[in-house]
NUVEX-250898 format. One record per residue (C-alpha): x, y, z; residue number from 1; residue in three letters. Coordinates in Angstrom, 1 decimal. Each point is the difference from the previous one (the first is absolute). Example, Ala and Ser with C-alpha at 12.3 -4.5 7.8 and 13.67 -1.06 7.14 Angstrom:
! residues 2
<<12.3,-4.5,7.8>,1,"Ala">
<<1.4,3.4,-0.7>,2,"Ser">
This chain:
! residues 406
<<142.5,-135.7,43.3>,1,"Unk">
<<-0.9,-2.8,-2.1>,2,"Unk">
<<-1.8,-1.9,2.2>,3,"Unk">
<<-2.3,3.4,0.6>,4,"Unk">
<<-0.4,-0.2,-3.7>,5,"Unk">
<<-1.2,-3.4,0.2>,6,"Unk">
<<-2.2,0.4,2.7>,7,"Unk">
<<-1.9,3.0,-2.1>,8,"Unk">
<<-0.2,-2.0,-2.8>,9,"Unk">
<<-1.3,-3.4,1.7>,10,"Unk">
<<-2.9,2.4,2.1>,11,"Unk">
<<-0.8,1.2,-3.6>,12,"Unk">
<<-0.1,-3.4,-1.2>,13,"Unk">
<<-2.3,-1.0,2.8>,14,"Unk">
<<-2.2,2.6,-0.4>,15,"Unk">
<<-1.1,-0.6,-3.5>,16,"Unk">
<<-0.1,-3.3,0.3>,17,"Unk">
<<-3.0,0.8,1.9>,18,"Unk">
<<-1.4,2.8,-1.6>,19,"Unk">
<<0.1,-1.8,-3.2>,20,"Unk">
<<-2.0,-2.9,1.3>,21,"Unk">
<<-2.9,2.2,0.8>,22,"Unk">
<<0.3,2.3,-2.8>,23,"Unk">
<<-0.7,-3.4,-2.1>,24,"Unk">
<<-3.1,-0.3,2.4>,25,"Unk">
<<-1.0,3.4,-0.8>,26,"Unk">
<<0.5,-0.8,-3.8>,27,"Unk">
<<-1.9,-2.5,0.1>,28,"Unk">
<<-3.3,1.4,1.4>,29,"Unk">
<<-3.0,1.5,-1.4>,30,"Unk">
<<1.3,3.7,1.4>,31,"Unk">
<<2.7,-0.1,-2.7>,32,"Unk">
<<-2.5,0.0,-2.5>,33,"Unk">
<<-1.9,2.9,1.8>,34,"Unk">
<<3.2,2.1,-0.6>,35,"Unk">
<<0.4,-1.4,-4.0>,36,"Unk">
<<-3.8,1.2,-0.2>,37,"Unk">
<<0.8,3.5,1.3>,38,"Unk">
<<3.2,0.4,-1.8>,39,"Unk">
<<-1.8,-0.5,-3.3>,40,"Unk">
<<-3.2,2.1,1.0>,41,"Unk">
<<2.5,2.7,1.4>,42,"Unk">
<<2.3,0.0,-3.0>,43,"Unk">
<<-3.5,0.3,-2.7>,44,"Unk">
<<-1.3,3.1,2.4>,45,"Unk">
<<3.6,1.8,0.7>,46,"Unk">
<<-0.5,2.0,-3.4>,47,"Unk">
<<-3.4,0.8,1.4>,48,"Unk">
<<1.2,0.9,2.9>,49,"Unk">
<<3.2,2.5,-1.4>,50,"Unk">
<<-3.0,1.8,-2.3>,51,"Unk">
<<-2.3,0.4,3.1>,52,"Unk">
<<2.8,1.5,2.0>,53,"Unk">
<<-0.4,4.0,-0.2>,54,"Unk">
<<2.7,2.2,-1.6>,55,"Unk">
<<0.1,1.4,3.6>,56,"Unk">
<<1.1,-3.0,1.7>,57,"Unk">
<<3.6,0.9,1.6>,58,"Unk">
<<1.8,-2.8,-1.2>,59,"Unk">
<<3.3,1.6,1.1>,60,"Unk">
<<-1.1,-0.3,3.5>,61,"Unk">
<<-1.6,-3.2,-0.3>,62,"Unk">
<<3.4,-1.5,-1.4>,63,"Unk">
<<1.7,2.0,3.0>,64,"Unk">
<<-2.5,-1.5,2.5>,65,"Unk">
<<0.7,-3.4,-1.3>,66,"Unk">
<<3.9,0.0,-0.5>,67,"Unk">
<<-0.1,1.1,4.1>,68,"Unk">
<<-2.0,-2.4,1.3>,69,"Unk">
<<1.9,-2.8,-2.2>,70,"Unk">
<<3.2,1.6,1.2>,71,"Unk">
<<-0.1,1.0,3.6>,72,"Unk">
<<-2.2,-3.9,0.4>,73,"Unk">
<<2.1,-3.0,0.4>,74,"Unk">
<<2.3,-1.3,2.3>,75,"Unk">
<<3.1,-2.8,-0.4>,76,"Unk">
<<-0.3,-3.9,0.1>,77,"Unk">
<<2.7,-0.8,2.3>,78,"Unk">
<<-1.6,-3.9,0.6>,79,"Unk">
<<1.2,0.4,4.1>,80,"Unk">
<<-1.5,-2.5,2.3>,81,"Unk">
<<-1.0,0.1,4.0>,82,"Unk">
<<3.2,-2.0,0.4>,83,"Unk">
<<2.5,3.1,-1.5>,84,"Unk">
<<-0.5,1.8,2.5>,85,"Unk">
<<2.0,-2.5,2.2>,86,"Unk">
<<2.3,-1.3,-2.3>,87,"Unk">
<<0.8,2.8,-2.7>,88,"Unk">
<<-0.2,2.5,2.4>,89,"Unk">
<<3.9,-0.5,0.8>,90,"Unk">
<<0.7,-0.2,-3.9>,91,"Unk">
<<-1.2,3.3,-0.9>,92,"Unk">
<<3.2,1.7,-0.8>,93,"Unk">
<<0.2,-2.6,-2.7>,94,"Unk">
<<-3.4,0.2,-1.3>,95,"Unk">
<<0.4,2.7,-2.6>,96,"Unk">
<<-0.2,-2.4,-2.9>,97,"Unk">
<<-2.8,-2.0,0.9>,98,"Unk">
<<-1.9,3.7,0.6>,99,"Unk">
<<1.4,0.9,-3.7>,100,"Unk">
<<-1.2,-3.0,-1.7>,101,"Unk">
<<-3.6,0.7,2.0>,102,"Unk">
<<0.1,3.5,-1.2>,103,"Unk">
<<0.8,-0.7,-4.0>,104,"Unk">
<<-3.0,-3.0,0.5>,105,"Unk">
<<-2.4,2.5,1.4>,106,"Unk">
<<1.3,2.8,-2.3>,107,"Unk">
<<-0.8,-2.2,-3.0>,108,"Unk">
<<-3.4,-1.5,1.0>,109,"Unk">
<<-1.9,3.5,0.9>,110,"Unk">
<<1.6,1.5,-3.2>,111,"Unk">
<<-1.6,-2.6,-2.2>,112,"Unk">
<<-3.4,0.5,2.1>,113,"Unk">
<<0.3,3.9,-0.8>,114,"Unk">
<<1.1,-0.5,-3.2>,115,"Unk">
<<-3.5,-2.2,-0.6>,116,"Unk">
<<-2.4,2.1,1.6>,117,"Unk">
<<1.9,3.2,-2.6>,118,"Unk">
<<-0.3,-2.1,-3.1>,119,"Unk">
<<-3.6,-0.4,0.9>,120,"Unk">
<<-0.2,4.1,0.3>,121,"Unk">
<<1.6,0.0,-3.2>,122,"Unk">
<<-2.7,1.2,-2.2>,123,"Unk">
<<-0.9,2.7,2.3>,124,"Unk">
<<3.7,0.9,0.5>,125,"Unk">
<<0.4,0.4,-4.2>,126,"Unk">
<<-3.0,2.1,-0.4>,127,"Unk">
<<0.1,2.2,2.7>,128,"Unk">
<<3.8,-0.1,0.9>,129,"Unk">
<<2.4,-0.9,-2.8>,130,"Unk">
<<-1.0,-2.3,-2.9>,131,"Unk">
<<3.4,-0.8,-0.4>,132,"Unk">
<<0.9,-3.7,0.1>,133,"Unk">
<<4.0,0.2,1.2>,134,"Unk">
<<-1.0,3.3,1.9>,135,"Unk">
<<-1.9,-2.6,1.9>,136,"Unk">
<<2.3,-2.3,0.6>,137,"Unk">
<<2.3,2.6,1.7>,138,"Unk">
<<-2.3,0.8,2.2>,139,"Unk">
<<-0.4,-3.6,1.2>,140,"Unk">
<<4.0,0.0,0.5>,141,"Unk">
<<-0.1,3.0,2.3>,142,"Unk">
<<-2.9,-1.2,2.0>,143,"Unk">
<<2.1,-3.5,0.3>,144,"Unk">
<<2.6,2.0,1.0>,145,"Unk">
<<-1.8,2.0,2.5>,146,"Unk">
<<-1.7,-3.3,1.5>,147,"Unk">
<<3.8,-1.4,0.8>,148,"Unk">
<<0.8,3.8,1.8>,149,"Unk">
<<-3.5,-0.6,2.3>,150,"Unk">
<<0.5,-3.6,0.8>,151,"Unk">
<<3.9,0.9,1.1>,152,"Unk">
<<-1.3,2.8,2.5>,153,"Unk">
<<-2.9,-2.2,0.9>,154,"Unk">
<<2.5,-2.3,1.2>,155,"Unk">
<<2.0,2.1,2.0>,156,"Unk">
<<-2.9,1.3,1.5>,157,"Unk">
<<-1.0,-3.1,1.5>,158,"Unk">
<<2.9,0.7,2.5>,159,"Unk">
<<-2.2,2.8,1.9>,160,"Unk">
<<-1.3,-1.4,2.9>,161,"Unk">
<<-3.2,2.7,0.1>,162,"Unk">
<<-2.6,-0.4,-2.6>,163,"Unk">
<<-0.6,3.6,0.6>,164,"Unk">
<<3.3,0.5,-1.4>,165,"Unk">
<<-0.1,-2.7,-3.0>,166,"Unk">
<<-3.5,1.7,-0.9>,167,"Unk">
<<1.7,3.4,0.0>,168,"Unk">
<<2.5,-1.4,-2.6>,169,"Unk">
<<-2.5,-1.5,-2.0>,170,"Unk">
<<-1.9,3.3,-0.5>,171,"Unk">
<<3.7,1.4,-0.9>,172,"Unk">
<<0.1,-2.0,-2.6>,173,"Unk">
<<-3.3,0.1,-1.4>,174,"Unk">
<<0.5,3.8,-0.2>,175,"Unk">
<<3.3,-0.8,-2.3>,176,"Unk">
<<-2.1,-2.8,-1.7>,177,"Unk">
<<-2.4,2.9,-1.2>,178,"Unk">
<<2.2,2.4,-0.5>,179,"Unk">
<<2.1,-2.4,-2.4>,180,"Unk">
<<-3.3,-1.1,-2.0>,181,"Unk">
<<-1.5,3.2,-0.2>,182,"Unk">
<<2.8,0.8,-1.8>,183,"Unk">
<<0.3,-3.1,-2.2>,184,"Unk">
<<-3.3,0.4,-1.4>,185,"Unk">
<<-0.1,2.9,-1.1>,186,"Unk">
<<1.6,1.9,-3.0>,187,"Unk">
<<3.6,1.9,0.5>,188,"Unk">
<<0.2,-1.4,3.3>,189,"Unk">
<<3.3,-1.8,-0.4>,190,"Unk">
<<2.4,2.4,1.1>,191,"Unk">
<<-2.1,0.4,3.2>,192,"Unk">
<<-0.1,-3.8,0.1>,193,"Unk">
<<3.6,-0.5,0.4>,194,"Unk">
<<0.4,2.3,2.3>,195,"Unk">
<<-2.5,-2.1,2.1>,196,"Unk">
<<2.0,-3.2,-0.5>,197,"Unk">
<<3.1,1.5,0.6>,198,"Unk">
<<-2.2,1.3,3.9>,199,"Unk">
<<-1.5,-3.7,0.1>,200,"Unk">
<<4.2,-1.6,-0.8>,201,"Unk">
<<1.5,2.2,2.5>,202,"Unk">
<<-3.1,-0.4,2.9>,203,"Unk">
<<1.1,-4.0,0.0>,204,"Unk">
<<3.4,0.8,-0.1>,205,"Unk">
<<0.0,2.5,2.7>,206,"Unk">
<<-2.6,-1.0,2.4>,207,"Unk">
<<-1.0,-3.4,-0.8>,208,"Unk">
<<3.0,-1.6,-0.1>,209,"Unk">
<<0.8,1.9,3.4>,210,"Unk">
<<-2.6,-2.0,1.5>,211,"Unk">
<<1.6,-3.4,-1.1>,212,"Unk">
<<2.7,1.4,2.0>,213,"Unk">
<<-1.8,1.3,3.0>,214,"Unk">
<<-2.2,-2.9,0.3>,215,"Unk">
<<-0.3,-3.3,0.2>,216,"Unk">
<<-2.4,-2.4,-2.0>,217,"Unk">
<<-3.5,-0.3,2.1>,218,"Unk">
<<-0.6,-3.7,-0.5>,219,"Unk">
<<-3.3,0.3,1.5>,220,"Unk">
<<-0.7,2.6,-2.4>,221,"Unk">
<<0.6,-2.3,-3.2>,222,"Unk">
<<-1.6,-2.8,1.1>,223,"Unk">
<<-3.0,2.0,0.2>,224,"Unk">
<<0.2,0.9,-3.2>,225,"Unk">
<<1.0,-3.0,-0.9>,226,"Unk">
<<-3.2,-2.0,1.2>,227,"Unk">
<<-1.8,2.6,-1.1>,228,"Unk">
<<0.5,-0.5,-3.5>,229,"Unk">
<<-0.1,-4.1,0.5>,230,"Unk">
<<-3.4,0.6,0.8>,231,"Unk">
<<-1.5,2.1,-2.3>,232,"Unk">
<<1.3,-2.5,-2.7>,233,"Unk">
<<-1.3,-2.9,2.3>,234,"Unk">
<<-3.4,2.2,0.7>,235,"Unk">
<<-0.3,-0.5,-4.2>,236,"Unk">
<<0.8,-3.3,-0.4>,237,"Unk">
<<-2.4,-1.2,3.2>,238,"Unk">
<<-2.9,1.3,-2.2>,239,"Unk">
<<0.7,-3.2,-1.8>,240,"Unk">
<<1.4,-2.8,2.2>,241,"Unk">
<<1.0,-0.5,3.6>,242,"Unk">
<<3.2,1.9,1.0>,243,"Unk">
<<1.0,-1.1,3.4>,244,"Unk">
<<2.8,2.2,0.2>,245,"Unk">
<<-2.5,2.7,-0.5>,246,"Unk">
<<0.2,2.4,3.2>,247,"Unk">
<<-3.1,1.8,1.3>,248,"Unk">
<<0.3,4.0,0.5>,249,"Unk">
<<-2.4,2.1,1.9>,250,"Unk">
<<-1.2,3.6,-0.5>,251,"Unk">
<<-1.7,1.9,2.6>,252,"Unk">
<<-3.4,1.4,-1.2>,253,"Unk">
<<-1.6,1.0,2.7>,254,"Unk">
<<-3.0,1.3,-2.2>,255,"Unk">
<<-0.6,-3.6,-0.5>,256,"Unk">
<<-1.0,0.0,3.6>,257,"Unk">
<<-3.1,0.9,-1.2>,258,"Unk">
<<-0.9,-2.3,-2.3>,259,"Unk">
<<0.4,-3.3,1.9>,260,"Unk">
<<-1.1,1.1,2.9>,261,"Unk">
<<-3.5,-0.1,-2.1>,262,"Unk">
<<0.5,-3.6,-0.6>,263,"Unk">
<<-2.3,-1.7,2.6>,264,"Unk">
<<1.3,-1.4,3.0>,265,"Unk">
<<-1.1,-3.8,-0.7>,266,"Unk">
<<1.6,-3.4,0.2>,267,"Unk">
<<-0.6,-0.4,-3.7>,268,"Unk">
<<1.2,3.7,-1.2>,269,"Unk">
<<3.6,-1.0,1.8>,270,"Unk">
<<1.4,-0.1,-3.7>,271,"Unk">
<<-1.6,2.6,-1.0>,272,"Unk">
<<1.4,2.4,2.0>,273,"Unk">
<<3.4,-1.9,-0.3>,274,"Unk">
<<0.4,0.1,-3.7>,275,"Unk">
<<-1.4,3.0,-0.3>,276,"Unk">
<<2.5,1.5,2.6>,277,"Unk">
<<2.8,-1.8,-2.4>,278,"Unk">
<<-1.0,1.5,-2.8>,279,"Unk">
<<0.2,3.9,1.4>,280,"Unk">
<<3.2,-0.9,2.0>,281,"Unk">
<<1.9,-2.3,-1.8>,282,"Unk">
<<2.3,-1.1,-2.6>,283,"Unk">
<<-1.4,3.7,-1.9>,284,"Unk">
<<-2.9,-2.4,-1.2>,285,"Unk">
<<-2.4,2.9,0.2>,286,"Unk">
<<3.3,2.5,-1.8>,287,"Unk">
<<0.3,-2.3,-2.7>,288,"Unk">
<<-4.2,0.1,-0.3>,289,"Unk">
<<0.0,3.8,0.2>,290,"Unk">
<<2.7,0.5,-2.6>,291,"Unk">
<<-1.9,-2.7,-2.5>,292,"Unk">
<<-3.1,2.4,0.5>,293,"Unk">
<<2.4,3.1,-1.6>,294,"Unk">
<<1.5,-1.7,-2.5>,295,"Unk">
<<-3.6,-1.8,-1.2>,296,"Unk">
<<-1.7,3.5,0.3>,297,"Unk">
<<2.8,1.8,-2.2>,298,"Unk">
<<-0.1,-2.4,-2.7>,299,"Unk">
<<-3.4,-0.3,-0.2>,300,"Unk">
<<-0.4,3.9,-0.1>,301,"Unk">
<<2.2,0.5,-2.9>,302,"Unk">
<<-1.7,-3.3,-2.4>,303,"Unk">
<<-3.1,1.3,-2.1>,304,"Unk">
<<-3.1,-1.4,1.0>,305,"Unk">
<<-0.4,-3.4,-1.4>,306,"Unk">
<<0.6,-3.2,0.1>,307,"Unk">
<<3.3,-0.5,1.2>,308,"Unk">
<<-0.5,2.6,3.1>,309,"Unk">
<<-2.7,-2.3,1.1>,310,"Unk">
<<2.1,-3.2,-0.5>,311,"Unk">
<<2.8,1.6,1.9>,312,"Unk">
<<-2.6,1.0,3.0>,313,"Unk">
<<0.0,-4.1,0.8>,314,"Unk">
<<3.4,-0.8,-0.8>,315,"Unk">
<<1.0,2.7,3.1>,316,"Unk">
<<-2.7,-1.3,2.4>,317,"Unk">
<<2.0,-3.3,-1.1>,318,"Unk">
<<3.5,1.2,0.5>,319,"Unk">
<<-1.5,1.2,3.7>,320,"Unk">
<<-1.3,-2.8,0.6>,321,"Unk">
<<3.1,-2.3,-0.8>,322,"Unk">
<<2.0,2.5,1.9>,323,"Unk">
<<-2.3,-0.5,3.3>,324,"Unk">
<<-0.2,-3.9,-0.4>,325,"Unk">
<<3.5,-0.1,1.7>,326,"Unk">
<<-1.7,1.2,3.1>,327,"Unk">
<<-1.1,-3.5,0.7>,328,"Unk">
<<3.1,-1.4,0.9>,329,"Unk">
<<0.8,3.7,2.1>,330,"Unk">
<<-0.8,-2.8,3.3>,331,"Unk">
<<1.9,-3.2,-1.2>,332,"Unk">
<<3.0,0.3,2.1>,333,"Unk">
<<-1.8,1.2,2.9>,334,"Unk">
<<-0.9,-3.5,2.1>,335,"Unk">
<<-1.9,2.0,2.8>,336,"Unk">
<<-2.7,0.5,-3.1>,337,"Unk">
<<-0.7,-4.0,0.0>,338,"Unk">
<<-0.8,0.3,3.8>,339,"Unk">
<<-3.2,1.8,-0.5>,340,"Unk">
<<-3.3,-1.7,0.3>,341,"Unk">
<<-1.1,1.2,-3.1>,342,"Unk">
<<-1.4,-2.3,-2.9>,343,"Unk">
<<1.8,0.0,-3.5>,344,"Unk">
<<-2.6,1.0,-1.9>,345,"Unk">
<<-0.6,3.0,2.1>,346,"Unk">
<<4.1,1.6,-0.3>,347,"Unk">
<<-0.8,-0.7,-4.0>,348,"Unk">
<<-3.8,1.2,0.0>,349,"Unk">
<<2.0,3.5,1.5>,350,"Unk">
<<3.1,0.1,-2.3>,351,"Unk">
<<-2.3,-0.1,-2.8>,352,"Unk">
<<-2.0,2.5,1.0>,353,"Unk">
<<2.2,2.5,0.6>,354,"Unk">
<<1.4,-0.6,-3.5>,355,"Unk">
<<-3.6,0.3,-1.3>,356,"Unk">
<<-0.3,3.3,1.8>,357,"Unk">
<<3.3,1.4,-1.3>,358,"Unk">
<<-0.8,-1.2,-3.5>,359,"Unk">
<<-3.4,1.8,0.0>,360,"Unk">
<<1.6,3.1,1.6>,361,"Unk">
<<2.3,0.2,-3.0>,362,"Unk">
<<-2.4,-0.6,-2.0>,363,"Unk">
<<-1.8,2.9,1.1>,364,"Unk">
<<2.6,2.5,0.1>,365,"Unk">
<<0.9,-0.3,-3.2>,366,"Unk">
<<-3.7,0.3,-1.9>,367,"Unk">
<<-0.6,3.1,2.5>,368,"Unk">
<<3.5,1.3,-1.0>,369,"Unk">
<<-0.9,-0.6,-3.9>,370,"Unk">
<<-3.3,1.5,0.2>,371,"Unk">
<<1.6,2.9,1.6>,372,"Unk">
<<3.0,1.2,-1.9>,373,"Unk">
<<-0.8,-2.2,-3.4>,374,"Unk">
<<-3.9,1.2,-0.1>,375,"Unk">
<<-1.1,-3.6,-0.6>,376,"Unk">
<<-2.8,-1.2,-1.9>,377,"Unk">
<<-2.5,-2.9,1.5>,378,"Unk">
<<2.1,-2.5,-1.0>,379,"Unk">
<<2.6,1.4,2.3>,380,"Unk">
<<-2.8,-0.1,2.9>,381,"Unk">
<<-1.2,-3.6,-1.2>,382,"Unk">
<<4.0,-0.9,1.1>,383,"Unk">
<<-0.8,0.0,3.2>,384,"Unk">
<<-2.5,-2.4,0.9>,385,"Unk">
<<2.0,-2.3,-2.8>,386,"Unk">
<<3.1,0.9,2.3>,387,"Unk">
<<-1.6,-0.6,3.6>,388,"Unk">
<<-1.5,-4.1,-2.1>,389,"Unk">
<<3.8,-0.5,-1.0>,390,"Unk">
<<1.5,0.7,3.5>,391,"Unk">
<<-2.6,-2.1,1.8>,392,"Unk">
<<0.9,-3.0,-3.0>,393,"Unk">
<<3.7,0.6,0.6>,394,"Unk">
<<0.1,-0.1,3.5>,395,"Unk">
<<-2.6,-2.9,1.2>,396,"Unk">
<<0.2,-2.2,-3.4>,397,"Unk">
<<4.0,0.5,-1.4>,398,"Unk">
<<1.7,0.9,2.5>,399,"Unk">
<<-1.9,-2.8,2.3>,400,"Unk">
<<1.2,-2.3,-1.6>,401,"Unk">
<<3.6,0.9,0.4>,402,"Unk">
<<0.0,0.7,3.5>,403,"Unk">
<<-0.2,-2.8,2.7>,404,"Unk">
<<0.7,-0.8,3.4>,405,"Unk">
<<2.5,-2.1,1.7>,406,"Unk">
């Protein structure tokens, strides 16, 4: 037992020795100071923000919406390697510890990250829930308390060998997820509440833990998960240095069939239609672009028009475009790319392009988007053309300079 205590502890040692070597990289860059810029533009517009929100907004079910999402998503850091499923495999009767200490880590991490992303709802939460302080704090408890209940029957799940039959779970308990936050957030729902937790205490206890018993632990399974969640913190921290542990992961699109099959079939266009086929397909390069649209159109929606909308236009055709500057190196580990007849400038000449052509798409989106829903005024419009220059200077001037070819 001890030395499965010790081998937890030295994988968590491992691990952060890593992650905290590029978390100092990522402190250390100019993108830290994009987030400093909109924490302190978000924090002076927030009481805008709560006195431009209607009386009608249905804060109850926007808390409830929240608390399930944060809830049912998650899964455990167990840390297992290709090699367990050779050499732990035999030791899994005597695994429960190292499983328990991966369970209180995971448990502990996720209920800090929802406890964040609540104190940031805080203000809304006081004026349209409960402007209790301590009332508050209770709440947070619960939720913690509610986290630990998901990530124990998450666990247990992972022992399904269907994913039919782990997604049938997972809607079980996002059903009891909403069910207990409906009636946390709203008033007199306490007695209904316990009655909830007492359902959600004896589910585990009756059925989950059934499971353990009927089952055994789907290696396979938790590795996936597993490299999974290396990745998307590897994913991050690539946007800022070379990760060669970085794995790549493909998506089928077959939409995107359409779009590089426009690309010309040249010599010179081979890296156009190769990067551009990376950036649909893999790593979620184009999920990570979408989702930076979204969160750049919401926040620009909600600022008054002024100066600090029109700053924060460029600092998100920015973010995108430090996001998609990792898509250089997408080819660095593939030799057969070296083998092409192709000359170096070319392979840049497309790579920039394509980020040029992103850039100015985003660009666009979001003026059309503000002169849609935020009736903008010429200043909005003059955005665009400003946008389109800043793209073009970003992508064949900045980031040429960063980029080169072996």
């Amino acid at each position: 037992m001890k030395d499965v205590g010790q081998l937890w502890s030295s994988r968590l040692k491992s691990y952060w020795e890593i992650a905290i070597r590029y978390l100092r990289l990522i402190g250390n860059s100019g993108f830290l100071f994009t987030i400093y810029l909109l924490i302190i533009v978000g924090s002076y517009y927030y009481r805008h923000f709560l006195d431009w929100l209607p009386q009608t907004f249905p804060a109850v079910l926007f808390f409830v919406i929240v608390s399930t999402f944060l809830l049912t998503r998650g899964a455990v850091r167990t840390f297992v390697k290709e090699g367990d499923l050779v050499f732990l495999l035999p030791m899994e009767g005597r695994l429960q510890p190292y499983f328990r200490s991966s369970i209180i880590y995971s448990s502990i991490l996720q209920s800090f990250a929802m406890i964040v992303i609540f104190f940031i709802l805080a203000p809304i939460f006081a004026e349209r829930i409960n402007s209790s302080f301590s009332y508050f704090l209770v709440v947070l408890v619960i939720l913690a308390g509610a986290k630990v209940w998901n990530l124990l029957c998450h666990f247990e799940e992972q022992r399904l060998a269907s994913s039919r039959e782990r997604i049938y779970h997972i809607m079980l308990r996002v059903a009891m997820n909403a069910s207990f936050s409906f009636f946390l957030f709203i008033e007199d729902g306490w007695t209904f509440l316990l009655a909830v937790a007492v359902i959600m205490l004896g589910v585990y206890l009756i059925y989950y833990r059934k499971l353990q018993k009927n089952h055994s632990i789907k290696w396979e399974q938790l590795l996936s998960i597993e490299n999974k969640m290396l990745t998307l913190f590897f994913r991050v921290a690539n946007m800022f240095t070379d990760v060669p542990s970085l794995k790549s992961s493909f998506k089928k699109r077959r939409w995107a069939n359409a779009i590089v099959t426009r690309i010309p079939y040249k010599h010179k266009h081979t890296f156009d239609y190769l990067y551009t086929r990376a950036f649909l397909r893999s790593n979620d390069y184009f999920g990570i672009y979408i989702r930076l649209i979204i969160v750049g159109t919401v926040i620009l929606l909600v600022l008054p028009d002024g100066i600090i909308r029109y700053l924060l236009y460029f600092v998100f055709i920015y973010m995108s475009g430090l996001q998609l500057s990792t898509l250089w190196k997408h080819f660095y580990k593939a030799i057969w790319v070296d083998l092409y007849p192709i000359d170096a400038k070319d392979r840049q000449q497309s790579f920039l392009r394509l980020i040029f052509i992103l850039l100015s798409i985003k660009a666009t989106v979001l003026v059309v988007l503000l002169v849609i829903f935020a009736e903008g005024t010429m200043v909005t419009l003059i955005l665009l053309p400003l946008g389109v220059a800043f793209s073009y200077a970003y992508s064949f001037h900045w980031m040429h300079r960063k980029v080169s070819v072996r």
